[in-house]
N, C-alpha and C positions, 0 to 999 in steps of 0.2 A: 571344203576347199583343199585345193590340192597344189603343193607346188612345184615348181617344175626341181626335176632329179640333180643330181650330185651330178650325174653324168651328161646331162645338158650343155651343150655350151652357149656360155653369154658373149655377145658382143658389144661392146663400147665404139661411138662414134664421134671423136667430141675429147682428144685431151688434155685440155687445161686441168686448170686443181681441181673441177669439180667432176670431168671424166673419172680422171686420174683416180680419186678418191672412190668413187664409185667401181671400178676396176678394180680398186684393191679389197673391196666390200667383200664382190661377187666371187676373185679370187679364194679367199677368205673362208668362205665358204664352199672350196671342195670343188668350185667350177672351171674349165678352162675357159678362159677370157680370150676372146679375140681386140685387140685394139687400132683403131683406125682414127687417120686423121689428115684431113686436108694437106697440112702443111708437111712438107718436108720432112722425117724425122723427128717430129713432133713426138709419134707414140713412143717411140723407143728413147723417147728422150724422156718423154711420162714413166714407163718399166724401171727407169735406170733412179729416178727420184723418187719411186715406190718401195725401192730397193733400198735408198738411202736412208730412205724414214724409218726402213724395218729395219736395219743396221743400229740405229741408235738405240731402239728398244732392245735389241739381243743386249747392247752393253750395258743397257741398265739391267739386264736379269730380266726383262718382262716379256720375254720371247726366245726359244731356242733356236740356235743357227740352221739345224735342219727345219722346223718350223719354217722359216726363212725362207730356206732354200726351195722348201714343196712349195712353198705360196708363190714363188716365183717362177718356178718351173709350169707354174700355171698360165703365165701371161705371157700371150702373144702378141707382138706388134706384128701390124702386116700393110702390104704397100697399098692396097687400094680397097672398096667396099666389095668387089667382086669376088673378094677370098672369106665373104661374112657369111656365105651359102651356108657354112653350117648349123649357122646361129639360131636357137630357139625363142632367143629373147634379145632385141637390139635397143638396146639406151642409148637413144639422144642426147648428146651437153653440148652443144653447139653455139653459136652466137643467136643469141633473143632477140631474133629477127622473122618473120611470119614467113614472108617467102622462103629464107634462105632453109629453113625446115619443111618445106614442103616440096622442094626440090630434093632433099635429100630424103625424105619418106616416099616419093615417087619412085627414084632409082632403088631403094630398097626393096619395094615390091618385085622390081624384078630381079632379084638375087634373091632371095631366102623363100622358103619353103612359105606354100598357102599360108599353113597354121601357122608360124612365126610370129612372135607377138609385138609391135613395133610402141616402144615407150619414148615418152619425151620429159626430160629434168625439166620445161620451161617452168618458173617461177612466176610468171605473169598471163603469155600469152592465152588465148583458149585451144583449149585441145580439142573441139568441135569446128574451131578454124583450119588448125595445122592438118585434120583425115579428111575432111571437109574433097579436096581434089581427089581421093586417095579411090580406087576400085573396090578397094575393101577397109572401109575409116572403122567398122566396128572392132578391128584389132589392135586399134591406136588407143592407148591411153597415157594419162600422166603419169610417173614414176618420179615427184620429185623429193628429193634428196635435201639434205640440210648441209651446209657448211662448218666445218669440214666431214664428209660421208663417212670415215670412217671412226668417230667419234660418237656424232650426234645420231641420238635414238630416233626423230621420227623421219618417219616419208609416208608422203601424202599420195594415197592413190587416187590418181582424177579420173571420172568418169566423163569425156564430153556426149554427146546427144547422139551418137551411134554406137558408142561404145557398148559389146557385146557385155551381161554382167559378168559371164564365165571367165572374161579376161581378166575384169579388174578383182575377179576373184582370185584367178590363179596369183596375179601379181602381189594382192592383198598377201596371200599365202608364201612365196617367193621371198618375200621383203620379211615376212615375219619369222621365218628358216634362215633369212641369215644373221639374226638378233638383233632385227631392228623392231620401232614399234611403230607400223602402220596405220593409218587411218584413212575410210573412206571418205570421199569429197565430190562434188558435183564441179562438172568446169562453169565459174561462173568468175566473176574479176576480185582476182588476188587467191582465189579457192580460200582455204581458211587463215592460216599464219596470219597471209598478207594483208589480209581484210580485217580479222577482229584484230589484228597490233594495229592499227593505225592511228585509231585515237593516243594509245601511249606516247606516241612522237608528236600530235597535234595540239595534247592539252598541255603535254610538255613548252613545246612552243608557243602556245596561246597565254601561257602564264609569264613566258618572257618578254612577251610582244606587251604585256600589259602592267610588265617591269615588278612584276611581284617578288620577285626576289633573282638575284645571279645564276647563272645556271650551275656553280657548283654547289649551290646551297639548294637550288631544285633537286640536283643529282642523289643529294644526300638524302633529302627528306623521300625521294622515291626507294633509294634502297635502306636507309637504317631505320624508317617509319616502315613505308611499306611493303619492307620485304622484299623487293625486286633485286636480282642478281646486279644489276648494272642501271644508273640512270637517265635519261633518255637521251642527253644529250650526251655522255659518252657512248651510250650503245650506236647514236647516231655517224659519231668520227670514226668511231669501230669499222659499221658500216660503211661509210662513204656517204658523204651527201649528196653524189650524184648518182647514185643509186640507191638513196633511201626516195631524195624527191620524186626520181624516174619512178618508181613503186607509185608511189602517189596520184602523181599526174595520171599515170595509168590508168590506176583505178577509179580516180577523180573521170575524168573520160568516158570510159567503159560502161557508168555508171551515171552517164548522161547529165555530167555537171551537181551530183547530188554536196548538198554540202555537208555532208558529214565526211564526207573524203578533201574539202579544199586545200588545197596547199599552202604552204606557209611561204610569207615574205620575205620572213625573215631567212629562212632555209634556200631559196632561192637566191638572193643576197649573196648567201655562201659560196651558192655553186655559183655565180656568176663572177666573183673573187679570185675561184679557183682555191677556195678553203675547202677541200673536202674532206679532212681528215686525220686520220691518220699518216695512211698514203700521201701525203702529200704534204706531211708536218704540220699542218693549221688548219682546225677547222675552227669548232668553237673551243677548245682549245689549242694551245703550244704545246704541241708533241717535236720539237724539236729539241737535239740532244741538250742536255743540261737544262731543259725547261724546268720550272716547278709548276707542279696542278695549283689553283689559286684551292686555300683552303673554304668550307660550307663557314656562313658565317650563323656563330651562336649568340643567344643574349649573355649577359656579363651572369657570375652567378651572385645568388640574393638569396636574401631567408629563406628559411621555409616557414612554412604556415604552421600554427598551433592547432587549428582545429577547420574540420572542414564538413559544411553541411551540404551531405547529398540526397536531393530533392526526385524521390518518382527512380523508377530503371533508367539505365543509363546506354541500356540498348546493347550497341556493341562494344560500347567501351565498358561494361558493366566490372569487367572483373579491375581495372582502376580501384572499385573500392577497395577489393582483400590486399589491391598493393599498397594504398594508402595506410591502410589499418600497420600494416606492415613495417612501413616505412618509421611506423612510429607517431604518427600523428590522431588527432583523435577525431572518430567520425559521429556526426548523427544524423540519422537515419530518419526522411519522415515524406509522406507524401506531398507528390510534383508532378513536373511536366519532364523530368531527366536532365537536371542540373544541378553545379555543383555551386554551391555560395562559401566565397574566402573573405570576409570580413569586407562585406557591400559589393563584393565583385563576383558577377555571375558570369558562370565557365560551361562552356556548350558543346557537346560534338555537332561540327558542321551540319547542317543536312541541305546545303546548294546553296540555301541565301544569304548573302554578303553579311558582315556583322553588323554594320551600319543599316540592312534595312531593317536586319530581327530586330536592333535597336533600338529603330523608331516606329516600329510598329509594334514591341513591348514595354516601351518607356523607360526601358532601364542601360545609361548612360556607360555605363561600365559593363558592358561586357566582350567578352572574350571565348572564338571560338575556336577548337581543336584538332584539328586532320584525323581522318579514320587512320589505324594503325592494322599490318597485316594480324599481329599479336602484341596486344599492350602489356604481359609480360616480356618478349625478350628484344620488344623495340629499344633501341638506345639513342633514339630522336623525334621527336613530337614536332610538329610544325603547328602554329598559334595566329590568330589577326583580331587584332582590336577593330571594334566600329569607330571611323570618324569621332572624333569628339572624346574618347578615353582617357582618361588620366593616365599618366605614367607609373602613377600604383597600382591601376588595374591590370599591365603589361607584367609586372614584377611580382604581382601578386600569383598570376599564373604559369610566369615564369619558375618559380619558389617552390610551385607544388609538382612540376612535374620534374625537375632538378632533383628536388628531395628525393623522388623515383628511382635515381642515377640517369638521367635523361638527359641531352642535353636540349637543348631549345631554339627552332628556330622561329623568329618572326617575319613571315610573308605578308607583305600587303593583302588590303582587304578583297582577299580575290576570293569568287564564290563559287560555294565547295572546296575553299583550299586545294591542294594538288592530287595525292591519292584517292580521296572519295571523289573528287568530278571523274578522276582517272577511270577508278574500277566502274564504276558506274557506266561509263561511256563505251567501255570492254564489256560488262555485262548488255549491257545496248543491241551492240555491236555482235555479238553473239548469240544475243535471241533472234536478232532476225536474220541471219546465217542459218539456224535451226528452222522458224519459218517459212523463208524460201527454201525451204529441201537441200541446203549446201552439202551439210553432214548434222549427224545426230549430237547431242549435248554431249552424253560420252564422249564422242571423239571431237568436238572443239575444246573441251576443257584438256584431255589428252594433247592434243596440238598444241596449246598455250604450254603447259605445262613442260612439254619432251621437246618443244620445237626452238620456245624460246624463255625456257626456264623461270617462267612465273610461279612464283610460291604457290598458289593454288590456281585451278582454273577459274575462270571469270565468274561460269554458270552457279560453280558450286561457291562462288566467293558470294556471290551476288546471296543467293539461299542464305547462307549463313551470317550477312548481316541484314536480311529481311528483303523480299521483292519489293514490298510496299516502300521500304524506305528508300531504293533503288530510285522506283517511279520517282518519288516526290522530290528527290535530288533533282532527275532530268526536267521535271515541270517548273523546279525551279530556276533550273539556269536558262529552261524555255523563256519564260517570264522577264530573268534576266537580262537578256541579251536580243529577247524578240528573232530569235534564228529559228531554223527548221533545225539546225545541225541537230540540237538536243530533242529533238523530238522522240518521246518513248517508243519502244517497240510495240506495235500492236499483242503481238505473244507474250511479252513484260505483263501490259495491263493484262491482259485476259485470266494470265496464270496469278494476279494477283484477288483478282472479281472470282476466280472457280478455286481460291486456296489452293491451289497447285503449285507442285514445284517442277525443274525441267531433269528433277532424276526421280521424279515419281514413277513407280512400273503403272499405275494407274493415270500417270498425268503425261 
């Protein structure tokens, strides 16, 4: 793969922030930039705030003024598309409108050269839609970008159904010359990011819809349990709620009503409020000035336990024992089904079914089950649910042992599979049959997750390492659960779990 030269020029079509950002990428990188833009003064209005952004960096030291100055001497605004003639490579950011992108890859066709390779940032539409009119659609591909471009590591090359491979190779190559980290994608709805994050926002919501605990105590137990940079309903105000649902709806849609894309009510609510956010000081939180975040609620702290008997492996919460032993409490050790016993109270890690039904379909009235954790050493929050019927020493009892930890503890209603394991689960899901239908390879969805929107590991390789099999019987059980299709396992889940295979086997 070969990418296009230092001395190539790129064109930009499209300057808002995420032109703009993309502009300064390709500048960046040693190209002249042509910039164009509908509006009035728009691009020179984009040059002059590319300018501004790189000014702050010279004054912190992280950039020199000549640096500065060459990267700006690179970018051109110019009044109309007919001066893009000399462009090798033209990036669309334009409004995420179908038509309005296929009229303007029409009149590009006739201004740049045969070979010229016509990319589009959409984030949702199809790129097989947008060449679709085009004389020549195999030079059309996606090239999108992450917010903000000149930050964030990935871009997604999308292939639609004409698309030459040579292009989205040269692209693939292109994007990866200018130190970003690429990955190949098939145009299909939401291409990667968009499709396997979705569950993160839905179990998120589905756990507040069924009042499991507040969302800043959701918030918490997704990033201090499980690792996640941000949780989902702040990633959500972040985002905008009328552009997280729009995502949704889309691919709810596109996807011909399937319900593992349904939308939430609750989120809809939101946008119909006019809460969307940040932007807009209220979404599911007050972001208005002098707001406070409401804080994650913990249980009070209680003893800790004298002794703790752990029953069988305990899977992936395994290493739990060496912190216990640790922590100073005494263990013993003897064959089970992977539970821990604190003096008549049995402690579970989830595996999808509520704790009230393991309850009553293993007779034992007190128990207590635990949320998978990204790493149960440097977790510093556990989320916990009693089954119906628990004493309040069985709550304190498991409270005490994972406290002793330095943890602190939340209790969520008896929601099945707690938060992070229905979570990862439903991401590993969501990810096999992405790989399945041919979207892109395991490699590159776990890479996506990972560079695109910062998850501690990627889904496929999370999923491996806390067992496929245990994966499945998560989804079957919250299949069973809730009687929905939503959960229904990936065909390629089961299969790779029946041929002992994994999806980073070179053999599998």
């Amino acid at each position: 793969m070969v990418p296009l030269g230092r001395g190539d020029t790129i064109a930009v079509v499209g300057c808002g922030a995420m032109g703009a950002g993309i502009a300064q990428v390709a500048a960046a990188a040693g190209h002249r930039v042509l910039m164009a833009d509908a509006r009035p003064g728009a691009a020179a209005k984009a040059a002059q705030g590319i300018g501004e952004a790189l000014a702050k960096l010279v004054a912190r030291g992280r950039m020199t003024e000549a640096a500065r100055a060459d990267l700006l001497g690179r970018l051109r605004p110019v009044d109309g598309l007919a001066d893009l003639a000399p462009a090798r490579l033209v990036v669309e950011a334009i409004v995420e409108e179908l038509e309005a992108k296929r009229a303007l890859f029409r009149e590009l066709e006739g201004v740049v050269a045969p070979d010229a390779i016509l990319a589009t940032n959409t984030s949702s539409l199809s790129v097989t839609a947008i060449a679709a009119p085009l004389t020549r659609p195999e030079r059309v591909a996606g090239l999108h970008f992450f917010n903000p471009a000149p930050l964030m590591a990935l871009v997604e090359v999308v292939s639609g159904l004409a698309t030459d491979r040579a292009v989205a190779d040269t692209l693939f190559a292109t994007a990866a010359a200018w130190g970003k980290c690429p990955v190949h994608a098939r145009s299909t709805p939401g291409f990667i990011v968009n499709r396997v994050a979705r569950p993160f926002y839905a179990e998120g919501l589905r756990a507040l819809q069924e009042q499991a605990a507040d969302p800043a105590t959701l918030d918490a137990v997704m990033r201090e349990c499980g690792g996640f940079r941000m949780g989902p309903f702040e990633l959500m105000d972040l985002i905008g709620h009328d552009v997280n649902f729009a995502v949704t709806r889309s691919v709810h849609a596109a996807c011909f009503g399937d319900p593992r894309y349904q939308p939430s009510l609750i989120q809809q609510e939101l946008v119909e409020a006019g809460r969307l956010g940040r932007k807009t000081g209220r979404g599911v939180y007050d972001h208005s000035s002098g707001a406070l975040r409401p804080a994650a609620a913990d249980l009070p702290q209680v003893p800790r336990p004298f002794r703790v008997v752990v029953e069988g492996h305990l899977g992936p919460a395994q290493g739990l024992v060496r912190a216990i032993r640790e922590a100073g409490i005494a263990v013993e050790e003897r064959d089970g089904a992977g539970t821990l016993l604190l003096d008549g109270v049995t402690l579970a890690l989830t595996d999808g079914r509520s704790a009230t039904r393991r309850a009553a379909e293993s007779g034992c009235r007190d128990l207590v089950l635990f949320d998978l954790a990204h790493d149960y050493g440097t977790a510093t929050r556990v989320a916990i649910a009693a089954a119906d019927g628990a004493s309040d020493g069985a709550i304190a009892a498991a409270a005490g042992l994972f406290q002793a930890l330095g943890k602190r503890v939340s209790r969520l209603d008896d929601l099945p599979g707690l938060l992070v394991m229905r979570t990862v689960a439903m991401l590993a899901n969501e990810a096999a049959d992405a790989v399945l239908h041919g979207v892109a390879s395991a490699a590159d969805i776990d890479t996506a997750m990972t560079k695109g929107v910062n998850y501690p590991t990627g889904p496929l390789a999370w999923a491996e390492s806390i067992g496929l099999d245990r994966v499945v019987a998560v989804l079957d059980a919250l299949a069973a659960t809730y009687g929905e299709d939503r959960y229904r396992a990936s065909a390629l889940l089961r299969r790779k779990v029946w041929g002992g295979t994994t999806f980073h086997d070179r053999s599998g």
